[in-house]
Structures are given as structure tokens and as C-alpha cells.
MARBA-3410 file (N, C-alpha, C, O; in Angstrom, 1 decimal):
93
97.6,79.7,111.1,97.4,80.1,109.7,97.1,81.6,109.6,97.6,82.3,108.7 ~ 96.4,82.0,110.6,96.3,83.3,111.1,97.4,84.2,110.8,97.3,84.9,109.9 ~ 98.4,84.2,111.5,99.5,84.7,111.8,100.6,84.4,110.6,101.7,85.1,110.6 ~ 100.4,83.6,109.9,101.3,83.7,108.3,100.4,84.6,107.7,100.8,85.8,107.9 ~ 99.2,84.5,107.0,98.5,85.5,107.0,98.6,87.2,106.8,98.4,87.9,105.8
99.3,87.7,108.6,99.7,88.7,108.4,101.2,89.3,108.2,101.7,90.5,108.1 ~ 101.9,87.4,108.3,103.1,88.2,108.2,103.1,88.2,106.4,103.4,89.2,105.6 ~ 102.8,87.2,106.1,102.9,87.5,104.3,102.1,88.7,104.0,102.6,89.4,103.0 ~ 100.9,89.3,104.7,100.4,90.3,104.3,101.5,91.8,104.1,101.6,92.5,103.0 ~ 102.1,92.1,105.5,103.4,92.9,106.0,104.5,92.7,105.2,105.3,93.6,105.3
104.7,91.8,104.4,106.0,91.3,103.4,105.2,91.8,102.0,105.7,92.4,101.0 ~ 104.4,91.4,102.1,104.0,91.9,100.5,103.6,93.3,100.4,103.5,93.9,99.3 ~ 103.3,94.2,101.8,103.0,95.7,101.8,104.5,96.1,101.3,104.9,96.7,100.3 ~ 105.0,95.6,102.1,107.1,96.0,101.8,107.3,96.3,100.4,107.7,97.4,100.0 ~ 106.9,95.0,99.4,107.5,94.7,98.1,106.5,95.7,97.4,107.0,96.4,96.5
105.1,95.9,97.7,104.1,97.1,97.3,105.1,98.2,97.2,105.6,98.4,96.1 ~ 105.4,99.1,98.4,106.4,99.9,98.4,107.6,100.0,97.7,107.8,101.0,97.0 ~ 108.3,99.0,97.8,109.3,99.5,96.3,108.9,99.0,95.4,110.0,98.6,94.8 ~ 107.7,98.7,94.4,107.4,98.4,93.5,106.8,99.7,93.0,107.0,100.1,91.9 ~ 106.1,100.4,93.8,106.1,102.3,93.8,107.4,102.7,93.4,107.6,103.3,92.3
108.4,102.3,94.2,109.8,103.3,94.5,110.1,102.8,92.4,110.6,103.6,91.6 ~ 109.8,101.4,92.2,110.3,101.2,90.3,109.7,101.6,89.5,110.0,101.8,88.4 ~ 108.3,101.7,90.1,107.4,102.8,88.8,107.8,104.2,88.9,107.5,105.0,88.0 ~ 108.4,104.5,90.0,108.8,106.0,90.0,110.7,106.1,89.0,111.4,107.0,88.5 ~ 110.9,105.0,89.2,112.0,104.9,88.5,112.1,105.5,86.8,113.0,106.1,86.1
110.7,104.8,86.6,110.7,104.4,85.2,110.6,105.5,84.9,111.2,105.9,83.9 ~ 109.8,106.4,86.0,109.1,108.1,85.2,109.9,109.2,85.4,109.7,110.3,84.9 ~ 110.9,108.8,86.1,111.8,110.3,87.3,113.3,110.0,87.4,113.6,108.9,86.9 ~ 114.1,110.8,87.9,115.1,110.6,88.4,115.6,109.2,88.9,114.9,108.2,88.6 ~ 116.8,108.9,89.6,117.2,108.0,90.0,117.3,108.5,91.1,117.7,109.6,91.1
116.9,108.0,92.7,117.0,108.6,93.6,118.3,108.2,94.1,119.0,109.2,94.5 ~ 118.9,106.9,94.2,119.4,106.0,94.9,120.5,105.8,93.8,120.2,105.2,92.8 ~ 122.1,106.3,93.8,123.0,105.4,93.0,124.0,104.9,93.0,125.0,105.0,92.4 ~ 123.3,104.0,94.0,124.1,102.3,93.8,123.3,101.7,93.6,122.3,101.4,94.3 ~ 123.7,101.0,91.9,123.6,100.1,91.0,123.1,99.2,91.7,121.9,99.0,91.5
123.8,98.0,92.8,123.5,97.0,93.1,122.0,97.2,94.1,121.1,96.4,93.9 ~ 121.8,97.9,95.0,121.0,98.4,95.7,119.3,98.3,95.2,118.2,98.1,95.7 ~ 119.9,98.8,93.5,119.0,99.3,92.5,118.2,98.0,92.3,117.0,97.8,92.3 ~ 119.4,97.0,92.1,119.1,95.9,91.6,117.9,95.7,92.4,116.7,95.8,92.0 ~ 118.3,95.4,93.5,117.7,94.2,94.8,116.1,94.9,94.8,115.1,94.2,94.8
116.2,96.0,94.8,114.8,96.7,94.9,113.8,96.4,93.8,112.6,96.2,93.8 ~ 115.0,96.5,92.6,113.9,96.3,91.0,113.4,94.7,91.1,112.3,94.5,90.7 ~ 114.2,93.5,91.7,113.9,92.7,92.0,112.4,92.4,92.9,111.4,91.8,92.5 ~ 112.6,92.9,94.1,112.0,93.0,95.2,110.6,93.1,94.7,109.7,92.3,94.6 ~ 110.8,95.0,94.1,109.5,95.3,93.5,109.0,94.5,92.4,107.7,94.3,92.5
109.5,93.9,91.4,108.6,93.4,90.5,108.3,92.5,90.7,107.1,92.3,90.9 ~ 109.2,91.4,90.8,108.7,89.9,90.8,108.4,89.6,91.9,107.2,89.2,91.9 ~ 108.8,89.7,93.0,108.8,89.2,94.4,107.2,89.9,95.0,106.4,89.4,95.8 ~ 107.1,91.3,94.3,105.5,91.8,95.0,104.9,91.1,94.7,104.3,90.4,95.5 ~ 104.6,90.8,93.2,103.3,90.4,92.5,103.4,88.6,93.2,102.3,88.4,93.7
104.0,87.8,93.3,104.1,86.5,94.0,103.2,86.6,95.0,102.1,86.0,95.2 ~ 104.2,87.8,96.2,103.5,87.6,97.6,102.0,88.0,97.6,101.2,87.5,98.4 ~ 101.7,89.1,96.4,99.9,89.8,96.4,99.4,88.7,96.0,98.2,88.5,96.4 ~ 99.9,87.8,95.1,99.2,86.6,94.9,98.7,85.4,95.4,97.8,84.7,94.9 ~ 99.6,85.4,96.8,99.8,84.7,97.7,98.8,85.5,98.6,97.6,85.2,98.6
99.2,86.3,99.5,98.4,87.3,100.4,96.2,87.2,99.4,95.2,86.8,99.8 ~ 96.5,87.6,98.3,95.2,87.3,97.9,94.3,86.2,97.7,93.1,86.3,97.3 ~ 95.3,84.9,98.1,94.4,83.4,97.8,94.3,83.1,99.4,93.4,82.4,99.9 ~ 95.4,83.9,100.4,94.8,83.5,101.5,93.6,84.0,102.1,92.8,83.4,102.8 ~ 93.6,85.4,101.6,92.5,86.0,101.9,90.9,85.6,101.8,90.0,85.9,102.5
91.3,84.6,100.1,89.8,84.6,99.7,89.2,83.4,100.4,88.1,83.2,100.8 ~ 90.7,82.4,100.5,90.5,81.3,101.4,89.7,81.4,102.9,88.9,80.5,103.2 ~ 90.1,82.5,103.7,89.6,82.7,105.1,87.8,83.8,104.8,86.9,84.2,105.5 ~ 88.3,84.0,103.3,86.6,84.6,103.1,85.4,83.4,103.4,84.5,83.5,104.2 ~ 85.8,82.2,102.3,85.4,81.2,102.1,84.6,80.6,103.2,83.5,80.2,103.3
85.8,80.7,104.4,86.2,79.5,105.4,85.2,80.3,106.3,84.9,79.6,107.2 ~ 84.5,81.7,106.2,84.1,82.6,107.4,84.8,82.8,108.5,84.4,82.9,109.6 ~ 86.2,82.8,108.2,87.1,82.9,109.3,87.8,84.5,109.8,88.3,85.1,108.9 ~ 87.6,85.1,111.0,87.7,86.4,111.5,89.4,86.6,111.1,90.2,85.7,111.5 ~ 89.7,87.5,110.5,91.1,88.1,110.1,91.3,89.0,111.3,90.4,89.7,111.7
92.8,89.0,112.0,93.6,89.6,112.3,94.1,90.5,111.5,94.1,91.5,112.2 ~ 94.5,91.0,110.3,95.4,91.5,109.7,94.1,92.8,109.6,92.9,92.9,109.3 ~ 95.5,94.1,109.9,94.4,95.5,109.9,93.6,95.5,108.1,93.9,95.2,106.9 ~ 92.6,95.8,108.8,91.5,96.2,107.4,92.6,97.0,106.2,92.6,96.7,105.0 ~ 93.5,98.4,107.0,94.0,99.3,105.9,95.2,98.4,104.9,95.6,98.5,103.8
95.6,97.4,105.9,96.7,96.5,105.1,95.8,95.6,104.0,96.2,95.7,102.9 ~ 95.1,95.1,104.2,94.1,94.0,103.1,94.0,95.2,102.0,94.5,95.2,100.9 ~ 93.3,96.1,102.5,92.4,97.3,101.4,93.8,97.5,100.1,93.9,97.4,98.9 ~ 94.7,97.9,101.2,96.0,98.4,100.5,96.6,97.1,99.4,96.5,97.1,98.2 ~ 96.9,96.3,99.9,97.8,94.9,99.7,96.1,94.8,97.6,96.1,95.0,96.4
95.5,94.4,98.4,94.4,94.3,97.5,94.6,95.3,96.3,95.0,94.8,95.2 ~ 94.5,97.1,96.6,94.2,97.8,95.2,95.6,97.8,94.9,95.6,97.6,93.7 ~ 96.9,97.8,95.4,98.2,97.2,94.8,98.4,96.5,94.1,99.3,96.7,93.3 ~ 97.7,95.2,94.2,97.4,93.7,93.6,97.3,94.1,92.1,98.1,93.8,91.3 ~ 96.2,95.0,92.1,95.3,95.4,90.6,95.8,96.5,90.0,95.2,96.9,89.0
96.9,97.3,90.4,97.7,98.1,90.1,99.2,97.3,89.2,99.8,97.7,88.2 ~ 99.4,96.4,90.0,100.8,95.4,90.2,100.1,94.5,88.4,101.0,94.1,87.6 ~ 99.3,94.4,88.3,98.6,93.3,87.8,98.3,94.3,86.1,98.6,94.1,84.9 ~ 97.9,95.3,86.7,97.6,96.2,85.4,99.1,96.9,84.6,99.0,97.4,83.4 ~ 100.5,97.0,85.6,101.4,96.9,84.6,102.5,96.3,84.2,103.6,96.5,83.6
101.6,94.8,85.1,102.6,93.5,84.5,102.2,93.3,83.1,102.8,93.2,82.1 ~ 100.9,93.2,83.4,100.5,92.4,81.6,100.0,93.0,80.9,99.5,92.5,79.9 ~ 99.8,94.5,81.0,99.2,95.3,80.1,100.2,95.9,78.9,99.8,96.7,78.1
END
């Protein structure tokens, strides 16, 4: 359980990352132009982050719970975490 853990953690840092790359979209330039590319990313970043932070954050609280020692680096939780509440504040706001 350990080791899903950090790979879901590592998958949801990913989708973190281009969910940056679509809020930079929204405000700037197009960096990238191919359309389809665009797509997969806008995908990636919106729906697919907020899932995995959702996910990565119930396991988290679970092995809080559980007093169970995490593997996954502290800077990845910290990160994955204030993303979460970033991800969260311009989904439903």
C-alpha cells in the first residue's frame, strides 16, 4: 500500500504540473501549437489532477490515521497537498 501511495503521489505531482502549464494558458500566450497536444494536457491538468490529489489526499490521511511511517518524500506530500487547495480553489470558486 506503501508503494501505490507514492506512485499515485508521483502521478498526481505530473497532473499538478500541467494543471500550472492550463492556468498559464488561461493568462498568457499559447506555448505549445498543437491543438491535439493541448487537448491531452487541458485534460490531464483539470480533471485527471484534481481526482489523483483527491486520491493521494485520502491516502495520506488514511496512513495518518493508521500511524503508519510514509515513504513518499516530505517535499512531494507538502507540494501534492498546497496544489490540492490551489486545484480546489479554481475548480469551485
Amino acid at each position: 500500500m506503501n508503494l501505490f501511495h507514492v506512485f499515485i503521489s508521483r502521478v498526481s505531482f505530473i497532473c499538478n504540473l500541467l494543471f500550472l502549464y492550463c492556468l498559464m494558458l488561461t493568462r498568457m500566450k499559447d506555448f505549445i501549437q498543437n491543438h491535439p497536444i493541448n487537448a491531452t494536457i487541458a485534460t490531464l491538468g483539470i480533471a485527471v489532477s484534481f481526482f489523483f490529489n483527491c486520491l493521494v489526499q485520502l491516502v495520506s490521511f488514511y496512513f495518518l490515521i493508521k500511524k503508519t511511517k510514509l515513504i513518499t518524500p516530505t517535499w512531494l506530500l507538502w507540494s501534492n497537498f498546497l496544489l490540492f487547495i490551489c486545484e480546489a480553489y479554481f475548480t469551485f470558486w
